[in-house]
mmCIF file of the C-alpha atoms, coordinates in Angstrom:
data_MODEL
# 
_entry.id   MODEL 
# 
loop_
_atom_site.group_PDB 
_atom_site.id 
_atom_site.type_symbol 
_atom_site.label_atom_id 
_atom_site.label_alt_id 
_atom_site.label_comp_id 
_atom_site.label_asym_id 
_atom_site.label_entity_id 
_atom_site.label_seq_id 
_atom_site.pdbx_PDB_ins_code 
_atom_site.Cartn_x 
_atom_site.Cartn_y 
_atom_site.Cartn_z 
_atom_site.occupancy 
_atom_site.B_iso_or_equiv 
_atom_site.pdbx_formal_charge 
_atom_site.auth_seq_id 
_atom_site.auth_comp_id 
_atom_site.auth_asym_id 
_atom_site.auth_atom_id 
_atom_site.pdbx_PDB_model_num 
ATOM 1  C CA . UNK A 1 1  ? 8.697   -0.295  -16.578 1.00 0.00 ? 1  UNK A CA 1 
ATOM 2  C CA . UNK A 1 2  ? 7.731   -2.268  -19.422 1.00 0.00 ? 2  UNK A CA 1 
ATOM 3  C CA . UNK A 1 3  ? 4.051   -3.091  -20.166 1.00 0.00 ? 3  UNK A CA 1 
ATOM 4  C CA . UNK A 1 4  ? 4.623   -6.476  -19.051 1.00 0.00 ? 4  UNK A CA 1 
ATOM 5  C CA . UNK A 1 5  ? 5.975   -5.721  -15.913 1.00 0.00 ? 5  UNK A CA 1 
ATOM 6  C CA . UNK A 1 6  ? 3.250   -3.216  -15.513 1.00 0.00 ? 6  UNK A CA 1 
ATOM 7  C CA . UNK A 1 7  ? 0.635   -6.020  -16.790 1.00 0.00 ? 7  UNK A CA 1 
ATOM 8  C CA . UNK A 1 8  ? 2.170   -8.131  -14.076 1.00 0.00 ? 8  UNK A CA 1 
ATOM 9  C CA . UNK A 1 9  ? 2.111   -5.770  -11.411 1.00 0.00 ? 9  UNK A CA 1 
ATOM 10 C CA . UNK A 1 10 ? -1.692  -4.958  -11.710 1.00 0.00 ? 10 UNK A CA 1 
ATOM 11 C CA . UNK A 1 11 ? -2.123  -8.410  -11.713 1.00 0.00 ? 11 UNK A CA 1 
ATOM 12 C CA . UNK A 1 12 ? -0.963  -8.412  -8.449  1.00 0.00 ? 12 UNK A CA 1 
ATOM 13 C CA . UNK A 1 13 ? -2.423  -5.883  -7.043  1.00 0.00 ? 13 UNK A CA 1 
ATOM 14 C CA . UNK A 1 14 ? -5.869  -7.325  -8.094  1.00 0.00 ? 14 UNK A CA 1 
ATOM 15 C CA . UNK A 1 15 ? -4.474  -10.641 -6.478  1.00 0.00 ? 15 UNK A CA 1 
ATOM 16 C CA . UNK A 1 16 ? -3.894  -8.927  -3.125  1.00 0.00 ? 16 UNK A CA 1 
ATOM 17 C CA . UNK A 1 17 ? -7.210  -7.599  -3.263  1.00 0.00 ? 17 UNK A CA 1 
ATOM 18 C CA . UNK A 1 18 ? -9.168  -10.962 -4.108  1.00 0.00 ? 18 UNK A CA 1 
ATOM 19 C CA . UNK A 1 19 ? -7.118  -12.452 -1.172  1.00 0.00 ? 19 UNK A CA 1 
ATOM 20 C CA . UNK A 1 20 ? -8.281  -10.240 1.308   1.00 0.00 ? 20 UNK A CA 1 
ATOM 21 C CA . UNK A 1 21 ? -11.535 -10.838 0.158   1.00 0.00 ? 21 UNK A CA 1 
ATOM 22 C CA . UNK A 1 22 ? -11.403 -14.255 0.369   1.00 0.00 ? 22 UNK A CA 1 
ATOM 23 C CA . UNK A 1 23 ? -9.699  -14.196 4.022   1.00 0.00 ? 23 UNK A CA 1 
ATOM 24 C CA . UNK A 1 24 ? -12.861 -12.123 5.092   1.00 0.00 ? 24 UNK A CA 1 
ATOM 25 C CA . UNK A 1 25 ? -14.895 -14.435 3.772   1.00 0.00 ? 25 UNK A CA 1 
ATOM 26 C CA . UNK A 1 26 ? -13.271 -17.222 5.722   1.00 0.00 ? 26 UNK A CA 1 
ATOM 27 C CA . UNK A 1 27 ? -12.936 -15.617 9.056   1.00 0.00 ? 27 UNK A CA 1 
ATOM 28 C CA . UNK A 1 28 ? -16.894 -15.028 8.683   1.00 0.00 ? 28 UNK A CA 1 
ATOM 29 C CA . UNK A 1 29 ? -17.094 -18.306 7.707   1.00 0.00 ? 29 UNK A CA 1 
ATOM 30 C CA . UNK A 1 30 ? -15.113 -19.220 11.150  1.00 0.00 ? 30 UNK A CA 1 
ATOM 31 C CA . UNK A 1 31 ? -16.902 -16.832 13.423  1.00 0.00 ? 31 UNK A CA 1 
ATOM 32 C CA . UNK A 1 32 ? -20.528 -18.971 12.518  1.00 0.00 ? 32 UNK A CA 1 
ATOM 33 C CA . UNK A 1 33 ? -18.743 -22.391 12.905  1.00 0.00 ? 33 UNK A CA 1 
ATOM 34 C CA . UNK A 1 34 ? -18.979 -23.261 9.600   1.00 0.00 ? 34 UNK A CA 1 
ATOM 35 C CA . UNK A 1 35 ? -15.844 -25.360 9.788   1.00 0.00 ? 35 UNK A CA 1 
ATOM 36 C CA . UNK A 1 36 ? -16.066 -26.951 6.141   1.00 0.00 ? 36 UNK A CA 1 
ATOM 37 C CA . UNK A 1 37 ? -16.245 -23.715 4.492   1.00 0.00 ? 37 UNK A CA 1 
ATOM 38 C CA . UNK A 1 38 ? -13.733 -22.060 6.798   1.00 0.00 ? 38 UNK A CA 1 
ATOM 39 C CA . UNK A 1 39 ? -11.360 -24.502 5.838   1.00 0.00 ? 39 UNK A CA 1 
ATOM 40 C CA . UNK A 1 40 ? -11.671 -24.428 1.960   1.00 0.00 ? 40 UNK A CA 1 
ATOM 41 C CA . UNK A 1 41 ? -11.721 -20.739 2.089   1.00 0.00 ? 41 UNK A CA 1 
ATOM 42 C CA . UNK A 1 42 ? -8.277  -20.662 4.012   1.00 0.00 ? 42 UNK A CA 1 
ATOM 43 C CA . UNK A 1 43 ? -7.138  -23.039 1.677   1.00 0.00 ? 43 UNK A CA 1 
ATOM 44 C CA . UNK A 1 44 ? -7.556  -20.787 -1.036  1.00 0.00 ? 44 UNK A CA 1 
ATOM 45 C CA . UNK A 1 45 ? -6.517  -17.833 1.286   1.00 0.00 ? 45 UNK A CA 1 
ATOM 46 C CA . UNK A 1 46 ? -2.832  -19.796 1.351   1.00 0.00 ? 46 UNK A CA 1 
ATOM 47 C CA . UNK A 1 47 ? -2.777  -20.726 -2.822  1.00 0.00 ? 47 UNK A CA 1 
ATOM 48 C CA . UNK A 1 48 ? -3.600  -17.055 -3.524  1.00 0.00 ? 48 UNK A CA 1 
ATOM 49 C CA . UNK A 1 49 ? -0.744  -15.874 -1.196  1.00 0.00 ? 49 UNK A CA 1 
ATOM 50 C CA . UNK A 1 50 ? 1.393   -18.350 -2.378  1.00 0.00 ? 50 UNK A CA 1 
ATOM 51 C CA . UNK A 1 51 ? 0.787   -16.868 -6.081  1.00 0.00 ? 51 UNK A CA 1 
ATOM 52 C CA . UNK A 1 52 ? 0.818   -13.236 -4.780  1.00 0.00 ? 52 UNK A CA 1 
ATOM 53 C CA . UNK A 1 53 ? 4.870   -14.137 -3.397  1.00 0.00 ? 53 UNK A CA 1 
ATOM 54 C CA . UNK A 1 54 ? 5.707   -15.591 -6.928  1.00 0.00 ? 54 UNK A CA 1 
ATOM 55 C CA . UNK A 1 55 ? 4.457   -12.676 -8.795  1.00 0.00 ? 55 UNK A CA 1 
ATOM 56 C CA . UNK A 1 56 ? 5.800   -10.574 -6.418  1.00 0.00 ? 56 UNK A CA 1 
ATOM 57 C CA . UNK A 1 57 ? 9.283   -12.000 -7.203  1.00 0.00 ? 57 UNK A CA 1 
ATOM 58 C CA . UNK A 1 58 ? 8.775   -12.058 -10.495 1.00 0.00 ? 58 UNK A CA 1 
ATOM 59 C CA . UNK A 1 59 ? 8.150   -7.815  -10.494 1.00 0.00 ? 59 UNK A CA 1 
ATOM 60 C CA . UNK A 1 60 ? 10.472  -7.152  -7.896  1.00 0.00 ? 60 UNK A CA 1 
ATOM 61 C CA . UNK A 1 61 ? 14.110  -5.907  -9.042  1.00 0.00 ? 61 UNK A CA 1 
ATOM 62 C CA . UNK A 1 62 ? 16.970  -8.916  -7.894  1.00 0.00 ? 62 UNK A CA 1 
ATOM 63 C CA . UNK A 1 63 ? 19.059  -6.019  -5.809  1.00 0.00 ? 63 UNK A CA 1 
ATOM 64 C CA . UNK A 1 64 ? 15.911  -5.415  -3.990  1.00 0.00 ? 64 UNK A CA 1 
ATOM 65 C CA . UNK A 1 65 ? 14.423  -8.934  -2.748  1.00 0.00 ? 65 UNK A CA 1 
# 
C-alpha cells in the first residue's frame, strides 16, 4: 500500500471514530429533548458519513466495491 493510501486510510479510520462520537453525542442530546442540538449534531453525524463513504471509495480496490 502506498503511503498515501495508508495516509488515507488512517484518515478514515479517525473519521469513523469522530462519527461515532458525534452520533453519541446526538442521541444524548435526543434523550434530554434538546431538539436544536440533536438536530445539528445529526446533521453532522450524516456529512461525516457522507465523507467516511467517499474516502472509503477512494481506498477501496475497484474489483472489490
Amino acid at each position: 500500500m502506498s503511503e498515501e493510501m495508508a495516509e488515507l486510510s488512517s484518515l478514515g479510520t479517525a473519521l469513523r471514530e469522530l462519527t461515532r462520537r458525534v452520533a453519541s453525542l446526538a442521541e444524548q442530546a435526543s434523550t434530554r429533548a434538546d431538539d436544536e442540538l440533536s438536530s445539528e449534531l445529526f446533521a453532522v453525524e450524516r456529512a461525516l458519513r457522507g465523507a467516511g463513504r467517499r474516502l472509503e471509495r477512494l481506498t477501496t480496490p475497484k474489483g472489490r466495491r
